[in-house]
N, CA, C and O atoms as a GROMACS GRO file, in nm:
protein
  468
    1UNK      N    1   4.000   3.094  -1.253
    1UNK     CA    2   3.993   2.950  -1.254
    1UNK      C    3   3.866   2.904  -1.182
    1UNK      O    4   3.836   2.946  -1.070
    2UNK      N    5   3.781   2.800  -1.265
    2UNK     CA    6   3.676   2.750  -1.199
    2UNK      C    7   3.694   2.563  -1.167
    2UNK      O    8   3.723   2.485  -1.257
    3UNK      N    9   3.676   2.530  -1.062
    3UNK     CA   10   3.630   2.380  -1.031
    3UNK      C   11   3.583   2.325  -0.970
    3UNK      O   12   3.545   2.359  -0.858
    4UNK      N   13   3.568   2.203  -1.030
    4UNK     CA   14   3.350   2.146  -0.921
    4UNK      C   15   3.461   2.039  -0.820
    4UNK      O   16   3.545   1.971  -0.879
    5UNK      N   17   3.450   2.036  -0.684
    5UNK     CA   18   3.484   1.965  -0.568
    5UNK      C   19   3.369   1.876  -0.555
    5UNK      O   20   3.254   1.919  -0.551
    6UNK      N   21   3.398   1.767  -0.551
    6UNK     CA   22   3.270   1.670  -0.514
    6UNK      C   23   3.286   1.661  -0.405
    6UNK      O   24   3.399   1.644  -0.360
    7UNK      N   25   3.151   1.670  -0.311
    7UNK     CA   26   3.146   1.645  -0.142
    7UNK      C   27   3.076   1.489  -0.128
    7UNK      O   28   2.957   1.469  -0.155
    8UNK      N   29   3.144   1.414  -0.095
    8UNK     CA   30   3.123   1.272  -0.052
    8UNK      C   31   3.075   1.257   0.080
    8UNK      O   32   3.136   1.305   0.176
    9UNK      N   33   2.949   1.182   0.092
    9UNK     CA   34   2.884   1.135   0.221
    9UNK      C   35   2.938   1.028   0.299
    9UNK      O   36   2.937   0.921   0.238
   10UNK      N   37   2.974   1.025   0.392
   10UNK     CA   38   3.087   0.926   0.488
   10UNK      C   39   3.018   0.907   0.613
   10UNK      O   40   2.986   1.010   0.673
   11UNK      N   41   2.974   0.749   0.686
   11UNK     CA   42   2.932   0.750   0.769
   11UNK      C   43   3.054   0.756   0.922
   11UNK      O   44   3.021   0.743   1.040
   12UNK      N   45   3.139   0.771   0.888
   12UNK     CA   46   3.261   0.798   1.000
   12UNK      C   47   3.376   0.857   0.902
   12UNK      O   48   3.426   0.815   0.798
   13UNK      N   49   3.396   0.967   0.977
   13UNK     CA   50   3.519   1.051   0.892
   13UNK      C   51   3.665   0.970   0.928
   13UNK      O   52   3.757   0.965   0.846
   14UNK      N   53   3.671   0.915   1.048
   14UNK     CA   54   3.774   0.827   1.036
   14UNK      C   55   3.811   0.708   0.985
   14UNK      O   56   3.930   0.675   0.988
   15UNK      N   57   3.730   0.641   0.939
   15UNK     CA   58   3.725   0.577   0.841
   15UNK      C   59   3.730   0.645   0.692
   15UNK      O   60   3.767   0.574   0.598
   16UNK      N   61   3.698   0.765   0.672
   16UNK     CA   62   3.687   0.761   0.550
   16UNK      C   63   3.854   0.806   0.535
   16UNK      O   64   3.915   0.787   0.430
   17UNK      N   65   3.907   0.858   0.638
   17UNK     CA   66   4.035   0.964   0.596
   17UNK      C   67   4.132   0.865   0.616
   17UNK      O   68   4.246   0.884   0.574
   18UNK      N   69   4.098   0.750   0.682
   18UNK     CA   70   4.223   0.613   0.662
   18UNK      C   71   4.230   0.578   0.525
   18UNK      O   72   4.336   0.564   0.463
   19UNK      N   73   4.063   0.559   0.458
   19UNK     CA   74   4.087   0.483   0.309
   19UNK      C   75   4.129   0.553   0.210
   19UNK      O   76   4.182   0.500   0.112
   20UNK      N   77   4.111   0.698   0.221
   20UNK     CA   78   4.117   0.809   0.166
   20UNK      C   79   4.286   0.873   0.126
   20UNK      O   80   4.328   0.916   0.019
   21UNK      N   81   4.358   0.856   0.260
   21UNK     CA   82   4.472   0.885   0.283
   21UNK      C   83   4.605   0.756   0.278
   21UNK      O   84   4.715   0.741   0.225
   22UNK      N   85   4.535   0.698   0.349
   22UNK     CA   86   4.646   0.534   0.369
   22UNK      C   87   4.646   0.448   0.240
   22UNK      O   88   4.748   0.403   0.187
   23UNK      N   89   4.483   0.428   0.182
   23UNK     CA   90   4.492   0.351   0.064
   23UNK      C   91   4.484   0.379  -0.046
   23UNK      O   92   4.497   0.305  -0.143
   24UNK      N   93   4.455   0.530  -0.044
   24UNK     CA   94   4.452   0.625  -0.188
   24UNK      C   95   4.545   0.712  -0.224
   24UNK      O   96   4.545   0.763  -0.336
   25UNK      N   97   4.680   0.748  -0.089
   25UNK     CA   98   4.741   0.804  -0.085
   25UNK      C   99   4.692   1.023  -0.085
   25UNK      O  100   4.755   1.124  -0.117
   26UNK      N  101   4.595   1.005  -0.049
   26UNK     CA  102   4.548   1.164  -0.070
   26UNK      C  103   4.598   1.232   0.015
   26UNK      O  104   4.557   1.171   0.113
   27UNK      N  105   4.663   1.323   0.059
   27UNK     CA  106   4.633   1.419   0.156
   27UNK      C  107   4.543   1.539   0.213
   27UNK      O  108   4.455   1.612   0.167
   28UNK      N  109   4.605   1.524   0.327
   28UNK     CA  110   4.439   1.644   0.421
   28UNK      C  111   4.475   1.785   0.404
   28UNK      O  112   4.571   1.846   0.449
   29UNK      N  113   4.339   1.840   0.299
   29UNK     CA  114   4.408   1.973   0.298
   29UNK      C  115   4.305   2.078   0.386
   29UNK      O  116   4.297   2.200   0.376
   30UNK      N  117   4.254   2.014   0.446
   30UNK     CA  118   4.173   2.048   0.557
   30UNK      C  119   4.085   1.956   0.626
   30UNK      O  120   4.059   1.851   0.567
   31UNK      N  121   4.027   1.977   0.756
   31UNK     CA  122   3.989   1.899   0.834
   31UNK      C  123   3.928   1.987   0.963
   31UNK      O  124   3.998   2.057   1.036
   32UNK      N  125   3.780   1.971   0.978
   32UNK     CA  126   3.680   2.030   1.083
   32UNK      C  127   3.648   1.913   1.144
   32UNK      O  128   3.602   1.836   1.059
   33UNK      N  129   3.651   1.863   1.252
   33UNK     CA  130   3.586   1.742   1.319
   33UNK      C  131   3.619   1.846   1.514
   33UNK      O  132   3.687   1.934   1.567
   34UNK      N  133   3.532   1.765   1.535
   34UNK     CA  134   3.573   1.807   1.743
   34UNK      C  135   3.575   1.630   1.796
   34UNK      O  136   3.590   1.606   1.915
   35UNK      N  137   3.561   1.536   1.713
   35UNK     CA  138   3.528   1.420   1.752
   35UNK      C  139   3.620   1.315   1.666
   35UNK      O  140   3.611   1.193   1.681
   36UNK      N  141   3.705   1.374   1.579
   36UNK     CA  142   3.731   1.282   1.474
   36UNK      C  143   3.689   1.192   1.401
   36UNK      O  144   3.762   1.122   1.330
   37UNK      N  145   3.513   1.181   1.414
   37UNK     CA  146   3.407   1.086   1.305
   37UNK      C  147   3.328   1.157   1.281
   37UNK      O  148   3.263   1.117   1.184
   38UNK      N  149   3.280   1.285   1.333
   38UNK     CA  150   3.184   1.384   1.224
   38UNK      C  151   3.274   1.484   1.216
   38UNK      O  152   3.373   1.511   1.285
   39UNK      N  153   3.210   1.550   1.092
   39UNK     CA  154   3.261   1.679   1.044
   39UNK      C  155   3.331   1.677   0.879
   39UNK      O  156   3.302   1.596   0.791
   40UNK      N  157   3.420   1.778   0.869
   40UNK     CA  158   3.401   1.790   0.722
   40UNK      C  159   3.574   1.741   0.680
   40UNK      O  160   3.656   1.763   0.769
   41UNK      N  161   3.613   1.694   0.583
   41UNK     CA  162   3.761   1.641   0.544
   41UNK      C  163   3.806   1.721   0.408
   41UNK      O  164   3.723   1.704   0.318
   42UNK      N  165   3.902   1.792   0.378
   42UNK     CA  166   3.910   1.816   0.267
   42UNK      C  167   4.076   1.710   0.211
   42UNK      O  168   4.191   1.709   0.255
   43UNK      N  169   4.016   1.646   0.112
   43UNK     CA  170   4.167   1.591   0.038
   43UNK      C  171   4.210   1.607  -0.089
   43UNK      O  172   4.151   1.659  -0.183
   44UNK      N  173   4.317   1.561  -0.086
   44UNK     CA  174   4.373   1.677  -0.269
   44UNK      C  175   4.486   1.535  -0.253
   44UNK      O  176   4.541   1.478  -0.158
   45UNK      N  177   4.484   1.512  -0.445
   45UNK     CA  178   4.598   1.469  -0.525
   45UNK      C  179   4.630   1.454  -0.628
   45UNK      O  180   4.550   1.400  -0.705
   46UNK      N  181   4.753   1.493  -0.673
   46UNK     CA  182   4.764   1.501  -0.828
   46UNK      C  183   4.621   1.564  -0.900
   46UNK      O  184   4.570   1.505  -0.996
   47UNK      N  185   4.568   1.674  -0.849
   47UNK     CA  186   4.487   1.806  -0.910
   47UNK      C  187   4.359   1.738  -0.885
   47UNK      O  188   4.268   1.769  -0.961
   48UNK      N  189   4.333   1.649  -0.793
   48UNK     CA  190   4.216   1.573  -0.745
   48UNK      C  191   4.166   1.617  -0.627
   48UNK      O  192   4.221   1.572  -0.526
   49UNK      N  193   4.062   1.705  -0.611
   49UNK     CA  194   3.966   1.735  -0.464
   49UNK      C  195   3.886   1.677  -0.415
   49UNK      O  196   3.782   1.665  -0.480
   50UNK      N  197   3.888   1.636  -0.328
   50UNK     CA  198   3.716   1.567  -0.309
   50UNK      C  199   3.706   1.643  -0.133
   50UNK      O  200   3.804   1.672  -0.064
   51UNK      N  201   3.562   1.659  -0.096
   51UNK     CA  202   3.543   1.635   0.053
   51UNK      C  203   3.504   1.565   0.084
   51UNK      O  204   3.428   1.498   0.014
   52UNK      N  205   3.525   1.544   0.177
   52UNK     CA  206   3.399   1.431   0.300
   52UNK      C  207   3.285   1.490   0.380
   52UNK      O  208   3.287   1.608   0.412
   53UNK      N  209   3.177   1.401   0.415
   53UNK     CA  210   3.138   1.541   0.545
   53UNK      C  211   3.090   1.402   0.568
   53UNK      O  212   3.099   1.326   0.472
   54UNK      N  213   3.050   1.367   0.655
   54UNK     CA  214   3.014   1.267   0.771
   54UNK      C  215   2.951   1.343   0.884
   54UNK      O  216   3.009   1.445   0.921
   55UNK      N  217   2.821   1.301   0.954
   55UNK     CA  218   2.746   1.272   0.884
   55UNK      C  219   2.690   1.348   0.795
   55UNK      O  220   2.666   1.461   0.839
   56UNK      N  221   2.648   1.325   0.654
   56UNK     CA  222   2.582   1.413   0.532
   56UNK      C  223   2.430   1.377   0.491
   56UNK      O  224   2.391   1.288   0.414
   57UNK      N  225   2.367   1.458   0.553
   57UNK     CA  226   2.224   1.472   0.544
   57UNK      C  227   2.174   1.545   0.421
   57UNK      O  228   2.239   1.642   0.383
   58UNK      N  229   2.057   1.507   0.350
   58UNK     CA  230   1.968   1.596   0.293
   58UNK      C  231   2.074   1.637   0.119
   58UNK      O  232   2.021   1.709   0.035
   59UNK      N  233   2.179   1.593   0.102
   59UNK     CA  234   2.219   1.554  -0.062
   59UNK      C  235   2.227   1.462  -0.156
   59UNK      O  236   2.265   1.464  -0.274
   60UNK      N  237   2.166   1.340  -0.051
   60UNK     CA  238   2.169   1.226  -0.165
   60UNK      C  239   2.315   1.145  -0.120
   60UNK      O  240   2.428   1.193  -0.110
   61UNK      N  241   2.279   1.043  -0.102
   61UNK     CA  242   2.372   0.915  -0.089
   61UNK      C  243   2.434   0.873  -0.251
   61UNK      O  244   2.414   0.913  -0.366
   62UNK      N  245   2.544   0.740  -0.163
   62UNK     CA  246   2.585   0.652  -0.305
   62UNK      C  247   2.622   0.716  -0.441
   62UNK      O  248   2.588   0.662  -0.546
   63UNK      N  249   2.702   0.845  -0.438
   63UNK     CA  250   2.746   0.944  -0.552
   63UNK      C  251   2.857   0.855  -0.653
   63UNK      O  252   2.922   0.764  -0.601
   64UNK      N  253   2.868   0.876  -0.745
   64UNK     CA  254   2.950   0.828  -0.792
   64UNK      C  255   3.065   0.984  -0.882
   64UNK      O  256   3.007   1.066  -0.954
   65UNK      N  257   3.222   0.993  -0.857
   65UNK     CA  258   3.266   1.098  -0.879
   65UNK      C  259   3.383   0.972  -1.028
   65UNK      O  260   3.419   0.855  -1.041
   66UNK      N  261   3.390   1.075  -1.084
   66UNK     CA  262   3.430   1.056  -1.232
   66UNK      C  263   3.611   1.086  -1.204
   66UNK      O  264   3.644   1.204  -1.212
   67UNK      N  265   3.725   0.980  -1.171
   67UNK     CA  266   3.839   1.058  -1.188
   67UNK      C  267   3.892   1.034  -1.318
   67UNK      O  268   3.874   0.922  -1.363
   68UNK      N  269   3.966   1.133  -1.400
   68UNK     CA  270   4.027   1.194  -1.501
   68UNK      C  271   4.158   1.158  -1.487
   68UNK      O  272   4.223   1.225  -1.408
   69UNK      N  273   4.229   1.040  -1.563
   69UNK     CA  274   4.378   0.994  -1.574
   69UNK      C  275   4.397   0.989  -1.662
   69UNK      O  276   4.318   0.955  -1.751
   70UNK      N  277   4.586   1.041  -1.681
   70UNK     CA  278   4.619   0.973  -1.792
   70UNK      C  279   4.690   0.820  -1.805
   70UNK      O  280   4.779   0.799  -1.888
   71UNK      N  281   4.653   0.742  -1.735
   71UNK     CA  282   4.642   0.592  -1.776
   71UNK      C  283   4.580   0.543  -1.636
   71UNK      O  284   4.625   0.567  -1.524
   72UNK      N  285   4.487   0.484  -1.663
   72UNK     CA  286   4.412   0.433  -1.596
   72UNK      C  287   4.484   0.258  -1.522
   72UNK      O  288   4.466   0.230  -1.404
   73UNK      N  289   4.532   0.201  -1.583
   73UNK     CA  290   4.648   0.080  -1.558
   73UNK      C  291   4.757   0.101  -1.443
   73UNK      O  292   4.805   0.016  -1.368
   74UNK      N  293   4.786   0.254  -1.450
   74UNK     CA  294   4.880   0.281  -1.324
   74UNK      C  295   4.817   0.306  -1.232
   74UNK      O  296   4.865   0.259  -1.129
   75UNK      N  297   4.692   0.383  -1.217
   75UNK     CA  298   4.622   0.385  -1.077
   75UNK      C  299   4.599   0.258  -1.064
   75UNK      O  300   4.597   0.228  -0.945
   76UNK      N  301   4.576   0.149  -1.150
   76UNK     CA  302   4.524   0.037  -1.096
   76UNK      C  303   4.615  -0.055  -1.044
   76UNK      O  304   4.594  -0.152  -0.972
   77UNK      N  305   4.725  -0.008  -1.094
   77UNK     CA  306   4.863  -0.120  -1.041
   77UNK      C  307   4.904  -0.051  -0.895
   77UNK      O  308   4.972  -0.111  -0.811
   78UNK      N  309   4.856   0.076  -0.877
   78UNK     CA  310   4.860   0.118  -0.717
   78UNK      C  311   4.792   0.069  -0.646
   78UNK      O  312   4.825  -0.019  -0.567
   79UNK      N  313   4.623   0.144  -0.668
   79UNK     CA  314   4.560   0.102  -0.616
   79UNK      C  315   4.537  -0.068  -0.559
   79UNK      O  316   4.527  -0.116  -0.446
   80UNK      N  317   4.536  -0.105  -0.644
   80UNK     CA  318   4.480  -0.272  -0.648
   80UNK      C  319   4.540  -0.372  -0.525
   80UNK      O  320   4.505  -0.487  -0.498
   81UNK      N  321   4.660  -0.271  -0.450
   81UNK     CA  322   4.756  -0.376  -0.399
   81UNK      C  323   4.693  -0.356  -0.241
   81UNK      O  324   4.716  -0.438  -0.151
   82UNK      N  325   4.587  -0.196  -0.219
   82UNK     CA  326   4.585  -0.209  -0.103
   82UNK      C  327   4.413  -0.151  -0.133
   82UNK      O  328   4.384  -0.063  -0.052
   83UNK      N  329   4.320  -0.179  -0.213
   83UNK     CA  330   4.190  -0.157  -0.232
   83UNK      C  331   4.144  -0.269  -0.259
   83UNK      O  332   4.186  -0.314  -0.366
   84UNK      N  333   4.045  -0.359  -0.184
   84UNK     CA  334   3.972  -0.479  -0.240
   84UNK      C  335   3.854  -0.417  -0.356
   84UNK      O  336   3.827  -0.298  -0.370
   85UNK      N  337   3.781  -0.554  -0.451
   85UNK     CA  338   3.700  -0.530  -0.477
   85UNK      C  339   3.741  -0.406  -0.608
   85UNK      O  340   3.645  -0.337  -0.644
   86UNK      N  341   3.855  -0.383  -0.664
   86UNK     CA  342   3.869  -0.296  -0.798
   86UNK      C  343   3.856  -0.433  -0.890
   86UNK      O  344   3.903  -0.546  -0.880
   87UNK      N  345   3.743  -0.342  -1.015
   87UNK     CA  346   3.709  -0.404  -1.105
   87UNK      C  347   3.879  -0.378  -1.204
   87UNK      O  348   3.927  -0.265  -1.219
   88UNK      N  349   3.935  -0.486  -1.249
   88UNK     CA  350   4.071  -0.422  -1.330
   88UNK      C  351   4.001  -0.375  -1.462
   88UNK      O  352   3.898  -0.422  -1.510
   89UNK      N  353   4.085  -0.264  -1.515
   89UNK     CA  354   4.096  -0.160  -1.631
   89UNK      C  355   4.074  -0.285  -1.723
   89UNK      O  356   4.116  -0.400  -1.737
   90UNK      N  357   3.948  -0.160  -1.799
   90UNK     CA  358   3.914  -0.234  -1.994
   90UNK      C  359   3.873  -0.123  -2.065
   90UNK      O  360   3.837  -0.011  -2.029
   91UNK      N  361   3.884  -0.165  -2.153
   91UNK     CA  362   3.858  -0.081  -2.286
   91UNK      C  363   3.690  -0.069  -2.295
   91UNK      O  364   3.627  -0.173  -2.273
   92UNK      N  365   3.622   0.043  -2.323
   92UNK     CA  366   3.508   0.082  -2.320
   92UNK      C  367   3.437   0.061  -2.485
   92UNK      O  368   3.503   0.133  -2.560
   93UNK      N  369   3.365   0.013  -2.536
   93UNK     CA  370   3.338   0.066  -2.682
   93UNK      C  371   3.292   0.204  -2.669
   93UNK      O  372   3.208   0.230  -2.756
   94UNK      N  373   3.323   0.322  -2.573
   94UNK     CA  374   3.308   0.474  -2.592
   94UNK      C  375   3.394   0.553  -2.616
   94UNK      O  376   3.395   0.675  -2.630
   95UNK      N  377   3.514   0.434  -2.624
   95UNK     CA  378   3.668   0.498  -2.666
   95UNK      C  379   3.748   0.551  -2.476
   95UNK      O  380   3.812   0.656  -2.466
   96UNK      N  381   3.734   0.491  -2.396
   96UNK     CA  382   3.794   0.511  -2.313
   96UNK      C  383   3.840   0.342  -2.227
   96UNK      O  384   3.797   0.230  -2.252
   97UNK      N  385   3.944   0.388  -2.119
   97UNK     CA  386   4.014   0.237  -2.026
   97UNK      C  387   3.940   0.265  -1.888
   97UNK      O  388   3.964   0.383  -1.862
   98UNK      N  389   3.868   0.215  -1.796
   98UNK     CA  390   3.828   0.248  -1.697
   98UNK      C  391   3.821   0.140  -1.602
   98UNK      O  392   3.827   0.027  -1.650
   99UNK      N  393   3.808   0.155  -1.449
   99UNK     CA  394   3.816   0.058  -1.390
   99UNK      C  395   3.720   0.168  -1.251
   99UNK      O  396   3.731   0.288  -1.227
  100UNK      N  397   3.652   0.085  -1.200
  100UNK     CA  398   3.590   0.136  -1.072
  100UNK      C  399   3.617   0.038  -0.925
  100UNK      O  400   3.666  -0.074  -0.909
  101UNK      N  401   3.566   0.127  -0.841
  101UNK     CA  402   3.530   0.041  -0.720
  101UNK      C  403   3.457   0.138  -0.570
  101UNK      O  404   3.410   0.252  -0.585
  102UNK      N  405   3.459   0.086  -0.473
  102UNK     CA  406   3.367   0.138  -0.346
  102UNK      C  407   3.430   0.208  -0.318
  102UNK      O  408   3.540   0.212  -0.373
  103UNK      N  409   3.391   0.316  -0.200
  103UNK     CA  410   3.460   0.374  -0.105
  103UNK      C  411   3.376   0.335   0.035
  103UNK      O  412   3.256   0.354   0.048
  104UNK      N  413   3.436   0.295   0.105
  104UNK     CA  414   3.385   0.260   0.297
  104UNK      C  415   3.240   0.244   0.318
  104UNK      O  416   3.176   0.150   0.364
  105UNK      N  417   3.180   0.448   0.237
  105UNK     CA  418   3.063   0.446   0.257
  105UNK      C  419   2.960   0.390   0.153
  105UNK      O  420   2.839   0.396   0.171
  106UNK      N  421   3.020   0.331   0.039
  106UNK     CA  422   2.947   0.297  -0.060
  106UNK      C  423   2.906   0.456  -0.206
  106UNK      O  424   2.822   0.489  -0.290
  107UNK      N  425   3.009   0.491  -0.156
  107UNK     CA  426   3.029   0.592  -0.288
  107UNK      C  427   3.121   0.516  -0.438
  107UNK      O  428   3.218   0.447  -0.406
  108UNK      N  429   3.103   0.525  -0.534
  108UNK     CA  430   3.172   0.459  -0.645
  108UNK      C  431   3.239   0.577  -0.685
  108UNK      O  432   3.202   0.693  -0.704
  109UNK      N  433   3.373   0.506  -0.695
  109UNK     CA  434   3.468   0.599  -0.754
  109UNK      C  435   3.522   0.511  -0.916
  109UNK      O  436   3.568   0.397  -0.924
  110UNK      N  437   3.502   0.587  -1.003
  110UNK     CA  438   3.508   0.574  -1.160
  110UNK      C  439   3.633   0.604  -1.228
  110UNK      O  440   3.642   0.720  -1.268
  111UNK      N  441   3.750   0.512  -1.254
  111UNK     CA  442   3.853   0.625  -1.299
  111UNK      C  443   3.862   0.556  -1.457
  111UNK      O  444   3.844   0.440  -1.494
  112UNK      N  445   3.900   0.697  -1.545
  112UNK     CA  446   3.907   0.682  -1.645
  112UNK      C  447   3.981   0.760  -1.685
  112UNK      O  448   4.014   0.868  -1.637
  113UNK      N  449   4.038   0.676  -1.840
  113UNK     CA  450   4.181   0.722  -1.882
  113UNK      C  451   4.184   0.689  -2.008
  113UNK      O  452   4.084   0.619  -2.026
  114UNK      N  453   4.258   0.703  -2.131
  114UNK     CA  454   4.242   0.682  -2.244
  114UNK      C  455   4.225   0.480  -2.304
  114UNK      O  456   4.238   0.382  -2.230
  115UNK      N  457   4.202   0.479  -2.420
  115UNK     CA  458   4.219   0.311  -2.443
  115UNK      C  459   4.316   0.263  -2.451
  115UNK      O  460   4.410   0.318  -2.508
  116UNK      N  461   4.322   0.170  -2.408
  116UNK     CA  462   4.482   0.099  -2.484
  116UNK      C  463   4.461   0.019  -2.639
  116UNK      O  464   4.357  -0.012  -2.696
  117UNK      N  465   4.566   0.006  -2.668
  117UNK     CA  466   4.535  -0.078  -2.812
  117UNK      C  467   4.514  -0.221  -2.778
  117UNK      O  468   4.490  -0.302  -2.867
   0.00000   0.00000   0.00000
């Protein structure tokens, strides 16, 4: 089995693992800090990885990671209640439903899911 983990740049890991965990519902499937605002976060859900590393030097800021649903309307009826600033789900003329928004540090998170009729 192969899969790409996106490592997300976070200017405070405690911040990122509140929005990460409290408003995204993810859990910590690892965690390196001696300070609890630098160091590295690993979170997982529903077959979703991402890391954190705070501070993240020398890869490039403002990433944007692509999530893969099958309906994009239910993350948004989660999300939406405790994430400001989600654009709500539409239909793409590329044949997909998608809806985005920020993360803390200004990373865009993209989720996409099939169209609706």
């Amino acid at each position: 089995m192969a899969r790409a983990v996106p490592q997300l740049p976070a200017d405070d890991l405690a911040v990122a693992r509140a929005f990460y965990v409290d408003a995204l519902g993810f859990t910590v499937t690892f965690e390196a800090t001696e300070d609890g605002h630098s160091g590295l976060l690993g979170l997982a859900r529903d077959g979703i990885a991402i890391t954190i590393d705070a501070p993240m030097s020398g890869h490039g800021r403002e990433v944007c990671v692509v999530i893969e649903v099958e309906d994009a309307d239910v993350w948004y009826a989660e999300w939406s209640t405790r994430v400001p600033g989600l654009r709500p789900p539409r239909n793409e003329d590329w044949g997909a439903r998608t809806f985005g928004f920020l993360d803390p540090a200004g990373n865009t998170l993209f989720v996409i899911g099939p169209a609706r009729p």
